[in-house]
Structure formats: structure tokens, C-alpha cells
C-alpha positions as CSV (number, residue, x, y, z in Angstrom):
1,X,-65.5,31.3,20.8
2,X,-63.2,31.5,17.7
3,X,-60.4,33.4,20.0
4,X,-60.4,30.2,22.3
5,X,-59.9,27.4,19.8
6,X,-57.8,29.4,17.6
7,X,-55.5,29.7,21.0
8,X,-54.3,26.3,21.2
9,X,-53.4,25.6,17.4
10,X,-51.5,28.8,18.0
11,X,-49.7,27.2,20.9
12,X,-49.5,23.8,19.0
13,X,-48.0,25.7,16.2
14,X,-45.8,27.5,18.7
15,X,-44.5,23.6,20.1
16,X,-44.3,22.4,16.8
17,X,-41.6,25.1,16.0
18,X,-39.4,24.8,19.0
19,X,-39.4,21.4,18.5
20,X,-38.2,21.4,15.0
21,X,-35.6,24.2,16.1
22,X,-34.0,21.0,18.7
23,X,-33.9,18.7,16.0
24,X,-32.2,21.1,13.5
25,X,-29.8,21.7,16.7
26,X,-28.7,18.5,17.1
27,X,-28.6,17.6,13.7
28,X,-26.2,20.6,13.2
29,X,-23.8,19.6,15.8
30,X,-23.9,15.6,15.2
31,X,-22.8,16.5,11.3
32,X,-20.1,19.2,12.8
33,X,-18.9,16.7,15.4
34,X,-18.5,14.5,12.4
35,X,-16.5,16.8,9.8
36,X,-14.5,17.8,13.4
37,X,-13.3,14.4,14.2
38,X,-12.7,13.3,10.4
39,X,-10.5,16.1,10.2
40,X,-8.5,15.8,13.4
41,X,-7.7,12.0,12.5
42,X,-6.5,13.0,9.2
43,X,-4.1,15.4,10.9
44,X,-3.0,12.5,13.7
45,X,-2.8,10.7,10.1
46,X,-0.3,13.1,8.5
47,X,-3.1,13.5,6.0
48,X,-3.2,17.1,5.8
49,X,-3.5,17.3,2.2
50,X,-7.0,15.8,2.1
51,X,-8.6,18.2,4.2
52,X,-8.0,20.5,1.5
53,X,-9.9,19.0,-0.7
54,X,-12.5,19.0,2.2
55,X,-12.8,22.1,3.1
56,X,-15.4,23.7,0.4
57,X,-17.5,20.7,0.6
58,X,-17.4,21.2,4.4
59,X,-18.4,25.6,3.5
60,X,-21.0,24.4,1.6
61,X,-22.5,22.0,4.6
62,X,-22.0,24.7,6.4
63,X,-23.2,27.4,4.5
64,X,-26.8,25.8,3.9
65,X,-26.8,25.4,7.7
66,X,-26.4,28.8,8.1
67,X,-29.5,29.4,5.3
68,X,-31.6,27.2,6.7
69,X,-31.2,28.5,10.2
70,X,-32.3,31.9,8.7
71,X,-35.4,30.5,7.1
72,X,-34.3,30.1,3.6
73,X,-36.4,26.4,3.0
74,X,-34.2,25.6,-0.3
75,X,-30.7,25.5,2.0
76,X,-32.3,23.0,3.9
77,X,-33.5,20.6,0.8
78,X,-29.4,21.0,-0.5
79,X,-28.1,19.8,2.9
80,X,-30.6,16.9,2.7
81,X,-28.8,16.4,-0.6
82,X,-25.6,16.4,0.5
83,X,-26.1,14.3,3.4
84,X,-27.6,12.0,1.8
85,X,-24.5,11.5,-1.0
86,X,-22.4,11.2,2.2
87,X,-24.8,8.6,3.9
88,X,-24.5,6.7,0.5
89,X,-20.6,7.0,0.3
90,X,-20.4,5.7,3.4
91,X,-23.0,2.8,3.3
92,X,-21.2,1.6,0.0
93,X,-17.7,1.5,2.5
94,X,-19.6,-0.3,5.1
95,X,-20.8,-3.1,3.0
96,X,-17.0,-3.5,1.3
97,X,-15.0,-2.9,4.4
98,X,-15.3,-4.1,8.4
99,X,-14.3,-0.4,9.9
100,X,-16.2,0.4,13.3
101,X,-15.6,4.2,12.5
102,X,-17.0,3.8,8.7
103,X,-20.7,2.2,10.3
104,X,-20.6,5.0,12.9
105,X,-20.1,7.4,10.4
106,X,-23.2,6.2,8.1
107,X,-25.2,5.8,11.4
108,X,-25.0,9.5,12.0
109,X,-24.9,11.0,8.5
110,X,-28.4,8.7,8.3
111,X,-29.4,10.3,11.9
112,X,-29.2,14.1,10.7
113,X,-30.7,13.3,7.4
114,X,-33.8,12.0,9.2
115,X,-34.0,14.8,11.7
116,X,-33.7,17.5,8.6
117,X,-36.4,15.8,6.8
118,X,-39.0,16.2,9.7
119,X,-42.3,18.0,9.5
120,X,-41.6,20.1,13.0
121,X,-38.3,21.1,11.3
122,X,-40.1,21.9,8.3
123,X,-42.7,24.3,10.5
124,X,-39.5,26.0,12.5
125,X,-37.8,27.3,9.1
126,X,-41.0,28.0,7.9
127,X,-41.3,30.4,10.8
128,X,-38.0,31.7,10.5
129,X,-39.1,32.3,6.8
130,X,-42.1,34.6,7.6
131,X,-39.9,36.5,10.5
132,X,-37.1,37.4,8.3
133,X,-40.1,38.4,5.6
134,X,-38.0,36.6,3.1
135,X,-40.5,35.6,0.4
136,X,-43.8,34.8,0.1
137,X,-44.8,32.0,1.8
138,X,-47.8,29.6,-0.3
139,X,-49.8,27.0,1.4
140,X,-46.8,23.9,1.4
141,X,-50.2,21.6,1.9
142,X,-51.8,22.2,-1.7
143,X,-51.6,19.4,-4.1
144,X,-49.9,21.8,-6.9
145,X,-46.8,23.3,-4.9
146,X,-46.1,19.7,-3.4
147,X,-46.3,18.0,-6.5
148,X,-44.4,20.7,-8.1
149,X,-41.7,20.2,-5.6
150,X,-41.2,16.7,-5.8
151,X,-41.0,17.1,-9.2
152,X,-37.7,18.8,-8.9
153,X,-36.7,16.8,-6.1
154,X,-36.5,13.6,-7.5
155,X,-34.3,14.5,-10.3
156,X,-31.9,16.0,-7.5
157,X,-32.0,12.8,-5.5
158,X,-31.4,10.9,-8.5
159,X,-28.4,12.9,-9.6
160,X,-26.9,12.8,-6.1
161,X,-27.3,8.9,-6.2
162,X,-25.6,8.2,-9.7
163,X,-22.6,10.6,-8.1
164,X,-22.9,8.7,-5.3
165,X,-21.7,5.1,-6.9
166,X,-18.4,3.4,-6.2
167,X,-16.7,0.8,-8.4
168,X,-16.4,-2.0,-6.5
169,X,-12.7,-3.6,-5.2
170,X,-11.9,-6.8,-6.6
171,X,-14.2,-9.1,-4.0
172,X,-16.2,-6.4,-2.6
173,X,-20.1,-6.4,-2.6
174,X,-21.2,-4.1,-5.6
175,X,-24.0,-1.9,-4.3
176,X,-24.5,-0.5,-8.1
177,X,-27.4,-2.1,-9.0
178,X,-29.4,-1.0,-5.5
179,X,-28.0,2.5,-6.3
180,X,-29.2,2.3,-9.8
181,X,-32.3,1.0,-9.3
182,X,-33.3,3.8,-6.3
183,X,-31.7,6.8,-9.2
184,X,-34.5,5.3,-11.2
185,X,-37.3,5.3,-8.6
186,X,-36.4,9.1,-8.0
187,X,-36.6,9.8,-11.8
188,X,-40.0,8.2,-11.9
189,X,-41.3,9.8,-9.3
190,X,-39.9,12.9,-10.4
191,X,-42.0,12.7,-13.6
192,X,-44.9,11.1,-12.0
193,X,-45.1,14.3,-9.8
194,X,-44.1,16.5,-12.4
195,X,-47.6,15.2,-14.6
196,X,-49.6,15.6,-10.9
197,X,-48.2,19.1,-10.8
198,X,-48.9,20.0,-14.1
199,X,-52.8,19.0,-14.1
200,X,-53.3,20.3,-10.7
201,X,-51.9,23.6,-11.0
202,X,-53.8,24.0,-14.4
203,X,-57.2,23.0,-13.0
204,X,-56.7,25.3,-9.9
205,X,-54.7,28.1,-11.7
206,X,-51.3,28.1,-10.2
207,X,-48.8,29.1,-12.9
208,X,-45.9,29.2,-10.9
209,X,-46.3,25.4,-9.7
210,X,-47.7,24.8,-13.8
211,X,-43.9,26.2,-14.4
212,X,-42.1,24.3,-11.9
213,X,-44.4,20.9,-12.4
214,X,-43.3,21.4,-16.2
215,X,-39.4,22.3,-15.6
216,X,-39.5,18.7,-13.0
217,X,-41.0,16.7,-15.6
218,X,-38.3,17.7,-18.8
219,X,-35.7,17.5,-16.0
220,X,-36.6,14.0,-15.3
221,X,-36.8,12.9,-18.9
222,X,-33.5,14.5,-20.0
223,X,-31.5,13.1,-17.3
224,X,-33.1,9.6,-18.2
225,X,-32.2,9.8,-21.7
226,X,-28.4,11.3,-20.5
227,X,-28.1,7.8,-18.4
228,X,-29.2,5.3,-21.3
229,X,-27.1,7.2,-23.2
230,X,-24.0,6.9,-21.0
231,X,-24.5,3.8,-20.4
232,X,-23.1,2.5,-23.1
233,X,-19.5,3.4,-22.5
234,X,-19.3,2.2,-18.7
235,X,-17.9,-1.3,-19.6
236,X,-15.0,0.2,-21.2
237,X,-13.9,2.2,-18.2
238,X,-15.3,-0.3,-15.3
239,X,-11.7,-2.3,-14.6
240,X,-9.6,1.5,-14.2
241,X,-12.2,2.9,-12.2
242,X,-12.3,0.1,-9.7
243,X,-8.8,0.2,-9.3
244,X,-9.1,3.8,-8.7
245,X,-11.7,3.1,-6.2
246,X,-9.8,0.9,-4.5
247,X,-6.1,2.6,-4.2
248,X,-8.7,5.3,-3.2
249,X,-10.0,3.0,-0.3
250,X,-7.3,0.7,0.4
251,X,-6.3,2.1,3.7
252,X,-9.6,0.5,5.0
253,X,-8.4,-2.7,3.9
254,X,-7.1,-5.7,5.9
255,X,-3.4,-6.6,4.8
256,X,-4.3,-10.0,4.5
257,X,-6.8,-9.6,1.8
258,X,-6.2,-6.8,-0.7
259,X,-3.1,-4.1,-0.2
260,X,-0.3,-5.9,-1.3
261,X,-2.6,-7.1,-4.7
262,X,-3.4,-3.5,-5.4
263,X,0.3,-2.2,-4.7
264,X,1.7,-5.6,-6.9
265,X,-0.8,-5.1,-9.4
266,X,0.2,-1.3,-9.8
267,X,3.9,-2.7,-10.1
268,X,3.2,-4.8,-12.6
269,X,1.2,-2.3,-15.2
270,X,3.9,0.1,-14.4
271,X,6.5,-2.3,-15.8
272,X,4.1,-3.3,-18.7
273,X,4.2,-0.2,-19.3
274,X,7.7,0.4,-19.6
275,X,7.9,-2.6,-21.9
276,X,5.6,-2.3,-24.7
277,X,5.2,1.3,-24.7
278,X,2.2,2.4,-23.3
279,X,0.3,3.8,-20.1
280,X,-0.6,1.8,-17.3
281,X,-3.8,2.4,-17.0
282,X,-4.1,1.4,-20.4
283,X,-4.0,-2.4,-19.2
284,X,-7.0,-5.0,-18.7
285,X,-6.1,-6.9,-15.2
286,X,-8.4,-9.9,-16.2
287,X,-7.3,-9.9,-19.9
288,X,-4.8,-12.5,-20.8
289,X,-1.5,-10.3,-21.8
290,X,-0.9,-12.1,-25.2
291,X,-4.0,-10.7,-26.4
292,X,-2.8,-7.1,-25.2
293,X,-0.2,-7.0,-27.6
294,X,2.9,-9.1,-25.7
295,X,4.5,-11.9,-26.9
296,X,6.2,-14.9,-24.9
297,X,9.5,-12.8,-24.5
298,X,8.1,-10.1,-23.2
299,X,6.0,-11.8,-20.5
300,X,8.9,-13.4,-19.2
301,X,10.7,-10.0,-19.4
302,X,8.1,-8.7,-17.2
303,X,8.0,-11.8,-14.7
304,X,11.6,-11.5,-13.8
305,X,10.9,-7.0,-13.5
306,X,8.4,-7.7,-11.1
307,X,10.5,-10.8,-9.1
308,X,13.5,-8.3,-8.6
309,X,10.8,-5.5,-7.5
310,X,9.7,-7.7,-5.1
311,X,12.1,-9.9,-4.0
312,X,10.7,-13.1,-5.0
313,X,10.9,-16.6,-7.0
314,X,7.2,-17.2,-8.2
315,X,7.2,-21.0,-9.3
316,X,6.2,-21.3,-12.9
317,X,3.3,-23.9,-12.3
318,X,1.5,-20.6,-10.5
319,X,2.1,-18.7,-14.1
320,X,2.2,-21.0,-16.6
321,X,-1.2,-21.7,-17.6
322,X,-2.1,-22.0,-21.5
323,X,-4.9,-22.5,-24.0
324,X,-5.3,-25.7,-25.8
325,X,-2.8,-24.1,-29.0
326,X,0.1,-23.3,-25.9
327,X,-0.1,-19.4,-25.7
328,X,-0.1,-17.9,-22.2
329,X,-3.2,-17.4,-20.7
330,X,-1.1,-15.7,-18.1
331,X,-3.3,-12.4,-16.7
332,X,-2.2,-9.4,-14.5
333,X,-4.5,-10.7,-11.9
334,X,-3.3,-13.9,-12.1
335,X,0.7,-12.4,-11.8
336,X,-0.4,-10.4,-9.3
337,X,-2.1,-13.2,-6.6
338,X,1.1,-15.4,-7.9
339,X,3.3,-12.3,-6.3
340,X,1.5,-11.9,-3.3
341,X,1.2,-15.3,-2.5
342,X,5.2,-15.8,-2.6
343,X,5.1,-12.4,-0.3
344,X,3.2,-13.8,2.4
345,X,4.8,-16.9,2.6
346,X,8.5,-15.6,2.9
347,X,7.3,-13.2,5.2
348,X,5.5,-15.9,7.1
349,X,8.4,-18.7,7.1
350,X,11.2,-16.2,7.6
351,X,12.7,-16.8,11.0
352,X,13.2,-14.2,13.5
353,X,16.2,-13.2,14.4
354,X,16.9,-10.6,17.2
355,X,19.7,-7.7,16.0
């Protein structure tokens, strides 16, 4: 009697596992398909440079495929990981930008990331594990070894988070409080489970989750103290990261909105630059220039650089506001929507004229 009930958990057990190895399938190919199609539109692009920079992120993806397909269960945790900073990344562009092939993208990194993190997928590496004889294999269902797990993991996730933030372009939706706020869920959880590891494992004797539970819950605390520490500097570098964001970006822009502020604004701190002396990046965009060191002189030196660069007459009621003691309060943002404004509407009243 045993023999026949123990038959059909085997068989159950047997199902579980194929099915898990077809979800692992298909998640394997849609995140291939993708990294195949993002790199033959960069070379339709001309962009052949970039996929050099992709290629050992894409061996890495690869790689943990490869170890999780062998039954090594930590390859497939790491390509959650990774698929999930690429999910973020590209939810972060969806919200900012209307690109069909950005929300596809996010729909399918989001797709494999939820087929990786089924149980059934789960029970077919599991097997694979015991076949290849790899390691020991402890009960995943004890309290102590999943606590102790999530202990780690939630550090992880909220590492992969915080690297996963993207200044914002100028008008852009700024997804940095969501993405803080879910960096300091995982931390939490991380050292909730880390204190759940650590008094299970000691009541029932388990010293290897006791270690791990313990490693999770310092991990968690360090990297919270790291982040209120940090934080104090990110006002400082907020306006050149966002413009490094968006030069980074701006070829999922419309014209109409964006691209010809980002290449005028770039003109204009390049000629800053070259007048008083000092590095581009160097330069607030939303800080009047007279309180960045220039005087009257200079800022009409600069307006006429960026005119000739341009090829325009910018009238002076765009650019001449002032305070209530007469100084500029002329800013690079200000110079710059002045500029693009005068571009649009020469290009827009210049009659046609066939050659």
C-alpha cells in the first residue's frame, strides 16, 4: 500500500519537472530572441560599437543559462537578477519615452523573469542538481534554509535596483522614488528574514543556515548605512547625470520635444566653457550664469557664439530677463529653449524651394 501512493507523487514529481524544464525553454529563447534582434538593429543602425559593450553582459546571461540548465540553483537566482535590472531599465524608458519596441522589450524581459521564478522550474533544476550529484541537496521547504536565503536575496535585489536607476530627462516622469522605495522593501525584508533565519536555524540546529541567516542580516544593514551615507552627495551630481542620461537616450526621443535642447544645450556649455575657463560639465543648466562666475560681457559674448553656431537671431525679450537690482537672470536652460525655439520656426517658415 505504501508502493501505490508513493507511485503517483513520484509521477507528480516526474510532471512537475518536465514542466519546469518548458518554461526554462521558452524563457531561454524569448531572452535570446531578445539580445538577437537588439543586436541586429544595432548593426542595421551602424551601431556596431555598442554591441561591444554588450557582449559580456550578454556571456554572463548566457553563462548562467548554461548553469542553471546543468542544475547549479545559484545560476538561476543571478539570471533572475539580471533580468530583472533589464526589466527595470527598460520600464524606466517606457514611462519617459513612447517607443513600441521599448514596451515590447519590458513585456518580455518581465515574461522570462516570471517563468524563472516558478516553483515547477525550481523542481526541474533541482533534479538536474541531484543527477549531476553536484552538492548536497537540503530540504528547500524548512523554515531555516528559506529564511536564510531570502536573507541574501533581498540585499541582491536591492543592489540590482539602486543600479538599476536612471536620472530623469528634463520633463520625463522620475521613477526614482518607486525604485527607491522597492531597494528599501528588499533591504527590510532581507533583514527581517535574516533575524527569522537566525532564530530558526539556532532552535533546530542548522549552522550553515545560522551562517548564512547572519551573513544576510549584516549585508542588509551595511548596505543601508552605505545608502544614507551616499545620499548626501546626490544633489550635487543630479543636473550632469541627467544630461548624461539623456544624450544616453535621446535617440528614443521625438524631435519635436527634446533633441535639439540637448544638442543646443551641449553647444552652449561647450562655449561657456571656452569663455571662462572651465569644463562643461562643470555648469548648472537651471543656475542663472551671473552667479556661475560671468559677467554681462561675457553672456553676451556667449549669446552671439551660440547664434553663429546655430544660425540664428534670438530676440532679446526671450533672454533678457533680470532681478529686481538689473543682473541677468539669464540661465542655460533658458538660452537653450530661446535657441531651439528660433530653430523650429526658421525651419518651419522657410519656403521650399525645388533645386
Amino acid at each position: 500500500m505504501p508502493v501505490a501512493q508513493s507511485e503517483p507523487a513520484a509521477v507528480r514529481m516526474r510532471s512537475d519537472e518536465e514542466q519546469g524544464q518548458r518554461w526554462l525553454i521558452v524563457a531561454f529563447v524569448l531572452v535570446l530572441g531578445l539580445q538577437g534582434f537588439a543586436i541586429a538593429q544595432r548593426l542595421a543602425l551602424g551601431n556596431a560599437e555598442t554591441i561591444l559593450h554588450w557582449l559580456p553582459f550578454i556571456g554572463l546571461q548566457v553563462g548562467m543559462m548554461c548553469a542553471a540548465w546543468l542544475g547549479h540553483r545559484w545560476a538561476r537566482w543571478i539570471l533572475c537578477l539580471l533580468l530583472l535590472r533589464e526589466a527595470l531599465l527598460a520600464f524606466q524608458l517606457v514611462m519617459n519615452f513612447s517607443n513600441l519596441s521599448i514596451a515590447i522589450t519590458f513585456s518580455i524581459y518581465l515574461v522570462a523573469l516570471c517563468l524563472l521564478a516558478l516553483s515547477n522550474v525550481g523542481d526541474f533544476v533541482r533534479h538536474q542538481n541531484r543527477k549531476q550529484q553536484m552538492s548536497p541537496d537540503p530540504d528547500p521547504g524548512t523554515l531555516p534554509e528559506k529564511a536564510a536565503f531570502w536573507s541574501l536575496m533581498g540585499p541582491a535585489i536591492a543592489v540590482i535596483i539602486l543600479l538599476s536607476s536612471q536620472p530623469v530627462p528634463r520633463g520625463g516622469y522620475d521613477a526614482s522614488p518607486l525604485l527607491g522605495l522597492g531597494a528599501i522593501t528588499a533591504l527590510l525584508a532581507g533583514l527581517v528574514t535574516g533575524i527569522i533565519a537566525m532564530f530558526a536555524a539556532g532552535q533546530n540546529g542548522r549552522v550553515a543556515a545560522l551562517r548564512t541567516g547572519i551573513a544576510g542580516t549584516c549585508l542588509s544593514g551595511m548596505l543601508g548605512g552605505l545608502w544614507i551615507w551616499a545620499a548626501a552627495s546626490w544633489p550635487q551630481q543630479l543636473e550632469q547625470a541627467r544630461m548624461y542620461a539623456a544624450q544616453q537616450t535621446k535617440q528614443y526621443l521625438p524631435i519635436k520635444t527634446t533633441v535639439l535642447q540637448l544638442e543646443v544645450t551641449d553647444q552652449i556649455k561647450t562655449e561657456l566653457g571656452r569663455i571662462v575657463h572651465k569644463k562643461p560639465q562643470e555648469f548648472d543648466s537651471q543656475k542663472p550664469l551671473i552667479a556661475q562666475g560671468l559677467n554681462d560681457l561675457q553672456i553676451v559674448e556667449l549669446i552671439l557664439a551660440v547664434e553663429r553656431a546655430f544660425q540664428v537671431k534670438v530676440p532679446d525679450k526671450r533672454i533678457n530677463s533680470k532681478d529686481a537690482d538689473g543682473s541677468s537672470m539669464l540661465t542655460i536652460d533658458e538660452l537653450a529653449d530661446a535657441i531651439t525655439a528660433e530653430m523650429k520656426n526658421k525651419v518651419s517658415t522657410t519656403p521650399y524651394s525645388a533645386e
